[in-house]
C-alpha positions as CSV (number, residue, x, y, z in Angstrom):
1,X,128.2,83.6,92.5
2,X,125.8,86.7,92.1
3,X,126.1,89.6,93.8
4,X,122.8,91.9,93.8
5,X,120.9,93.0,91.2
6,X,122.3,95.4,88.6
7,X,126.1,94.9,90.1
8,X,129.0,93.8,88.5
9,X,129.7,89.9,90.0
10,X,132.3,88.0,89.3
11,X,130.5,84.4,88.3
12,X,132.4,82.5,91.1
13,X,130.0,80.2,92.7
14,X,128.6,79.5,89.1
15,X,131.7,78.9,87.8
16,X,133.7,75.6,88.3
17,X,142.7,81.9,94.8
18,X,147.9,81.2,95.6
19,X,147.4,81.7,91.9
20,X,149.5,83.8,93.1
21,X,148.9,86.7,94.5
22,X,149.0,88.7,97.1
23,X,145.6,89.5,98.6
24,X,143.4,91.7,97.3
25,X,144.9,91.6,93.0
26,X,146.6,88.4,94.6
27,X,146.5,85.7,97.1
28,X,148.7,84.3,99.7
29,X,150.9,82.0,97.8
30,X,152.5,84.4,95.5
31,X,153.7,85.6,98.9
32,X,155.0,82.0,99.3
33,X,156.4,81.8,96.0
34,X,158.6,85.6,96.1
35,X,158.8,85.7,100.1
36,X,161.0,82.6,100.7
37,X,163.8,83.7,99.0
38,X,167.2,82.0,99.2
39,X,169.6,83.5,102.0
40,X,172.8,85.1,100.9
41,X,175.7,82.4,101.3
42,X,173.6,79.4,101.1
43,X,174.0,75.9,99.2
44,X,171.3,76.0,96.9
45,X,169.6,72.3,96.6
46,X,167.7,70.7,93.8
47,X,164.6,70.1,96.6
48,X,163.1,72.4,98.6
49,X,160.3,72.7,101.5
50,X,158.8,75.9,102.7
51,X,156.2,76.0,105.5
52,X,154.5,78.4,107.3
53,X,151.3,80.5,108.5
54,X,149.5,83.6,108.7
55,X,146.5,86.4,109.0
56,X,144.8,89.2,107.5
57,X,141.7,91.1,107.4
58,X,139.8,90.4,104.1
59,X,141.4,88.1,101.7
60,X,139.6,89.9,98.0
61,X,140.7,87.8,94.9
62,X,139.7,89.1,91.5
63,X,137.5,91.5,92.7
64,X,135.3,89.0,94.7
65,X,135.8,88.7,98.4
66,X,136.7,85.3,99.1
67,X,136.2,85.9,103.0
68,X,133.2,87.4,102.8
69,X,134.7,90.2,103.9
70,X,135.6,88.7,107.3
71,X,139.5,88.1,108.9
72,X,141.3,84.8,107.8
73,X,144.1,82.8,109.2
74,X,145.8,80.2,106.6
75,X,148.8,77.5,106.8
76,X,150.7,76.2,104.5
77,X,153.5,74.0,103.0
78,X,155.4,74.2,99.8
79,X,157.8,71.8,97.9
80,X,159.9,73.2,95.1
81,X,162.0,71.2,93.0
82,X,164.7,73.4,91.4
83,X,163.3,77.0,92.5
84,X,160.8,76.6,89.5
85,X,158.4,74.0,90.0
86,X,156.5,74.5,93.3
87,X,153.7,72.2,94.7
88,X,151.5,73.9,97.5
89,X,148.6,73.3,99.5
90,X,147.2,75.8,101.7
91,X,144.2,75.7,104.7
92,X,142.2,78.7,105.7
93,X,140.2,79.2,108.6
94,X,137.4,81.8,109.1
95,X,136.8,83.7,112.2
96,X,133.0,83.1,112.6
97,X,132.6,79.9,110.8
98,X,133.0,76.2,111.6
99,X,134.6,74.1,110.1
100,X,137.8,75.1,111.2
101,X,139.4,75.0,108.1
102,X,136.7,76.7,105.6
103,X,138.5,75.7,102.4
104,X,141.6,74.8,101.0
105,X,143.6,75.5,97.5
106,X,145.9,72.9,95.6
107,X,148.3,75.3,93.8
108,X,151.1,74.4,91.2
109,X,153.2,77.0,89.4
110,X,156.2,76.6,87.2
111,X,158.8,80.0,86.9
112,X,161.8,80.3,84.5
113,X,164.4,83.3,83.8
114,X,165.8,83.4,80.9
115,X,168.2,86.4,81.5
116,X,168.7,89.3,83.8
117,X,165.3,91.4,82.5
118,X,163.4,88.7,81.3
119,X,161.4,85.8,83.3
120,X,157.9,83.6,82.8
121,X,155.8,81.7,85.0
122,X,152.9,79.8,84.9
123,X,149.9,78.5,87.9
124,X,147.0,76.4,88.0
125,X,145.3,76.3,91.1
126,X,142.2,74.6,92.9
127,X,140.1,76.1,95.5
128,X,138.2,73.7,97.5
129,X,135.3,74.7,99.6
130,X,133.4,73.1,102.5
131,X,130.2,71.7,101.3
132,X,128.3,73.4,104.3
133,X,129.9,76.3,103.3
134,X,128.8,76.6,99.9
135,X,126.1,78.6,100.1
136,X,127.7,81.2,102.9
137,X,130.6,81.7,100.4
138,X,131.3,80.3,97.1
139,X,131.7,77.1,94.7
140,X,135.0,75.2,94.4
141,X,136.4,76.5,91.3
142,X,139.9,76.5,89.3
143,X,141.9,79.0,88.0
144,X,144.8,79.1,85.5
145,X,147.4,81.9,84.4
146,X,150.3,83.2,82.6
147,X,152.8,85.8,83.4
148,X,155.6,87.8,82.0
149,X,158.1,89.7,84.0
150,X,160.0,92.3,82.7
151,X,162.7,93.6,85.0
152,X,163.2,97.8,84.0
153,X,166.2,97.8,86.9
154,X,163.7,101.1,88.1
155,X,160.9,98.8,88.0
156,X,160.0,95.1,87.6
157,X,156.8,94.8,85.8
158,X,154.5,91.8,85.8
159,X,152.0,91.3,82.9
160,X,149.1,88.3,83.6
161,X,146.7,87.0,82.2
162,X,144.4,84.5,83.7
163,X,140.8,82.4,83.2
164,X,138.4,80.9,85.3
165,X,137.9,77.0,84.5
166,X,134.6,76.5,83.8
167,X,131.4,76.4,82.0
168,X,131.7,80.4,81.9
169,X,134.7,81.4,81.8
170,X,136.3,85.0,82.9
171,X,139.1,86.1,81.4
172,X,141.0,88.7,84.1
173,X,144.5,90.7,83.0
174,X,146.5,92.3,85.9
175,X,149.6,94.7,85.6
176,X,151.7,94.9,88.5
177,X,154.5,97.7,88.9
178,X,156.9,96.9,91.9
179,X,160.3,98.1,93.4
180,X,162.6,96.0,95.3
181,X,164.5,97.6,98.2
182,X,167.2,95.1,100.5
183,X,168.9,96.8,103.0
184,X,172.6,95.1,103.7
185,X,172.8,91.8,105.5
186,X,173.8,92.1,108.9
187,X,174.1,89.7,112.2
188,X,177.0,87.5,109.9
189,X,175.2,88.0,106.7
190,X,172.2,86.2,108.1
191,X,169.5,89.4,108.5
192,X,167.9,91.9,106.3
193,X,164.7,94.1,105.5
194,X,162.8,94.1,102.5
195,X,160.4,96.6,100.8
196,X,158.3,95.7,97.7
197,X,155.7,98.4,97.2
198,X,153.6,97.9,94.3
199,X,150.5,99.4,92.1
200,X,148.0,96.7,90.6
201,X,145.8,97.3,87.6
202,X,143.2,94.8,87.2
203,X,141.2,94.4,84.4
204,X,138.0,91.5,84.2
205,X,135.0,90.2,82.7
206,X,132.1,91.8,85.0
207,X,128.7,91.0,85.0
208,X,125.3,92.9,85.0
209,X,121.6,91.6,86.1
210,X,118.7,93.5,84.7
211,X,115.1,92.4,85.5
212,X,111.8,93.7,84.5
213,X,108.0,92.8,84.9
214,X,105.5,92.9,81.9
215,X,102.3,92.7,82.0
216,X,99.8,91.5,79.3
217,X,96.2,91.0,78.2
218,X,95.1,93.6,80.9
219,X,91.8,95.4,80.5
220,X,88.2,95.1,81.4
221,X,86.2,92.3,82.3
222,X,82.4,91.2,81.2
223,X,80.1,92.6,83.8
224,X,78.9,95.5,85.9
225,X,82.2,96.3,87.4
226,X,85.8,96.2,86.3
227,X,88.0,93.2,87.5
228,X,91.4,94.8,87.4
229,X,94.0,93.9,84.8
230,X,92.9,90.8,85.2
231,X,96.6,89.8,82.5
232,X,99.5,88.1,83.5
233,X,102.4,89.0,84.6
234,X,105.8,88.2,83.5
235,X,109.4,88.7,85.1
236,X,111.9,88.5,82.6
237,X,116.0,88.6,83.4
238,X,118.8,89.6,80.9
239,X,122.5,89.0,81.7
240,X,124.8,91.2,80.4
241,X,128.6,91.2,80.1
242,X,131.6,93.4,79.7
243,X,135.6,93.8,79.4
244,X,136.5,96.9,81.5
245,X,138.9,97.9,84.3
246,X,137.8,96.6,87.9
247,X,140.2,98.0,90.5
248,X,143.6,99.1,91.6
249,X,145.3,98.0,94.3
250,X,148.4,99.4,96.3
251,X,150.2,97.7,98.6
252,X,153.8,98.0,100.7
253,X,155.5,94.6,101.9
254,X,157.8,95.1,104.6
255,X,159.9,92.5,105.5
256,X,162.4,90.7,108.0
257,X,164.8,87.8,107.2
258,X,167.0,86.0,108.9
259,X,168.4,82.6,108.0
260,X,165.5,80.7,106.9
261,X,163.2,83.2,108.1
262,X,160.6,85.5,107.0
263,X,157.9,88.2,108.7
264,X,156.3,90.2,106.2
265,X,153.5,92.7,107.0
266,X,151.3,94.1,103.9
267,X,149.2,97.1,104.7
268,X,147.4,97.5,100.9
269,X,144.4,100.1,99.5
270,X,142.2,98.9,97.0
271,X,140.2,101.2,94.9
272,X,137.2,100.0,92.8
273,X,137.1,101.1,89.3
274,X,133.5,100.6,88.1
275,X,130.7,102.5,88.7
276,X,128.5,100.6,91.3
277,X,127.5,100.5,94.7
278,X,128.1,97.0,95.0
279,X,132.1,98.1,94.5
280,X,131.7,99.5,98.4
281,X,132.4,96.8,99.9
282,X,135.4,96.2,98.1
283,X,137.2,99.4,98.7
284,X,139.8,100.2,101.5
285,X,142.3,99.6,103.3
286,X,143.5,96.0,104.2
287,X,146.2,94.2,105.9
288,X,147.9,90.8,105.8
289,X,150.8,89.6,108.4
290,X,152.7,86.0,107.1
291,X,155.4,84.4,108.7
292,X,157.5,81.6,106.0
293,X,160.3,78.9,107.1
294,X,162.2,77.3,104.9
295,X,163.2,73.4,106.1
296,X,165.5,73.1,103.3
């Protein structure tokens, strides 16, 4: 998808978001994925099924607004099969746009820990857009990644790197610092708060549209007056790409859980790192609210 001339764009529309990640650096089913946890004192089972719904007020992915910079509402539900393969499918509505449900992802992610510092995951996930909606906000496309968690005790660090599916690929590297607060369980060991705040750098293929008009075999013309140019003119278009750093994000989870449970609210900053004016609209603050049920 282009955005205007001589700004960075992230090729979405072209090309063939959760993914996972949290919006803005991430989408919403990370927050499925880390926000379900298991509660303190329970059975664990083999299978698992999470459910649940939520808002926010711009949902950015990659640098690229997938919202179009409007408020979004999604659902969802989630089947894990050992807490490390997870199957998820997820509706989002738009607040100005009909169909009700303006696209959909089909999300798959596998995570393992090896020990107590050390885990890996993997995602590949689909986003399916309206056909009527194409042109007011992007292509279906697919995305795939890779990601290594380090856990410092201070800090747990997360190192991805992911790639658009498609005829041009962009290749996109994110590293996420984050530290985990839990207050004490309370109301029989049922109920506690959470804080996860977190710094995002992302780093991306970016894109650059230059066009120019040339005009040729201009001069003058047989007879008693000049004719003007009286050449041809030629637009001509050269797209350009780079590697560089495309924004940092900050955000601060706060949670409640109780039982099988969860309200999280995510207030979050983004701040562009390239120098355009198509990064405005990008930049500032944002906000997500999710609630997450876990059947069993």
């Amino acid at each position: 998808m282009k955005r205007d001339t001589m700004a960075p764009r992230i090729i979405i529309s072209t090309l063939l978001l959760v993914l996972f990640c949290h919006v803005s650096a991430q989408t919403v089913s990370d927050t499925i994925a880390s926000d379900t946890v298991s509660t303190p004192g329970r059975k664990e089972s083999i299978h698992s099924l999470y459910g649940g719904a939520g808002m926010g007020s711009n949902m950015i992915y990659l640098g690229y607004t997938l919202s179009q910079d409007r408020p979004f509402g999604y659902g969802y539900i989630s089947y894990g099969l050992k807490d490390k393969l997870y199957f998820s499918a997820t509706g989002y509505t738009l607040s100005d746009l009909s169909p009700f449900i303006a696209y959909y992802s089909l999300d798959m992610s596998f995570a393992h820990t090896f020990n107590s510092w050390f885990d890996i995951s993997l995602s590949l996930s689909r986003y399916n857009v309206q056909e009527s909606l194409k042109d007011t906000l992007f292509n279906s496309f697919s995305y795939a990644d890779a990601t290594l968690g380090f856990d410092w005790k201070i800090l747990y660090t997360k190192l991805s790197v992911g790639g658009v599916l498609a005829e041009e690929n962009g290749l996109y590297l994110q590293f996420r610092n984050s530290r985990y607060f839990e207050t004490p369980s309370f109301a029989k060991d049922k109920a506690y708060f959470y804080f996860d705040p977190y710094v995002n750098l992302l780093l991306g293929t970016m894109y650059r549209v230059d066009t120019s008009e040339t005009t040729t075999g201009g001069g003058w013309q047989p007879g008693n007056r000049p004719w003007g140019n009286g050449g041809t003119t030629t637009t001509s278009t050269v797209i350009s790409d780079k590697f560089g750093f495309m924004e940092l994000d900050f955000g601060l989870p706060i949670a409640f859980t109780y039982d099988f449970f969860t309200i999280e609210a995510e207030p979050g900053y983004i701040l562009p790192l390239y120098d355009d004016n198509g990064a405005q609209e990008m930049k500032g603050f944002i906000f997500l609210i999710s609630a997450f049920f876990r059947f069993f």
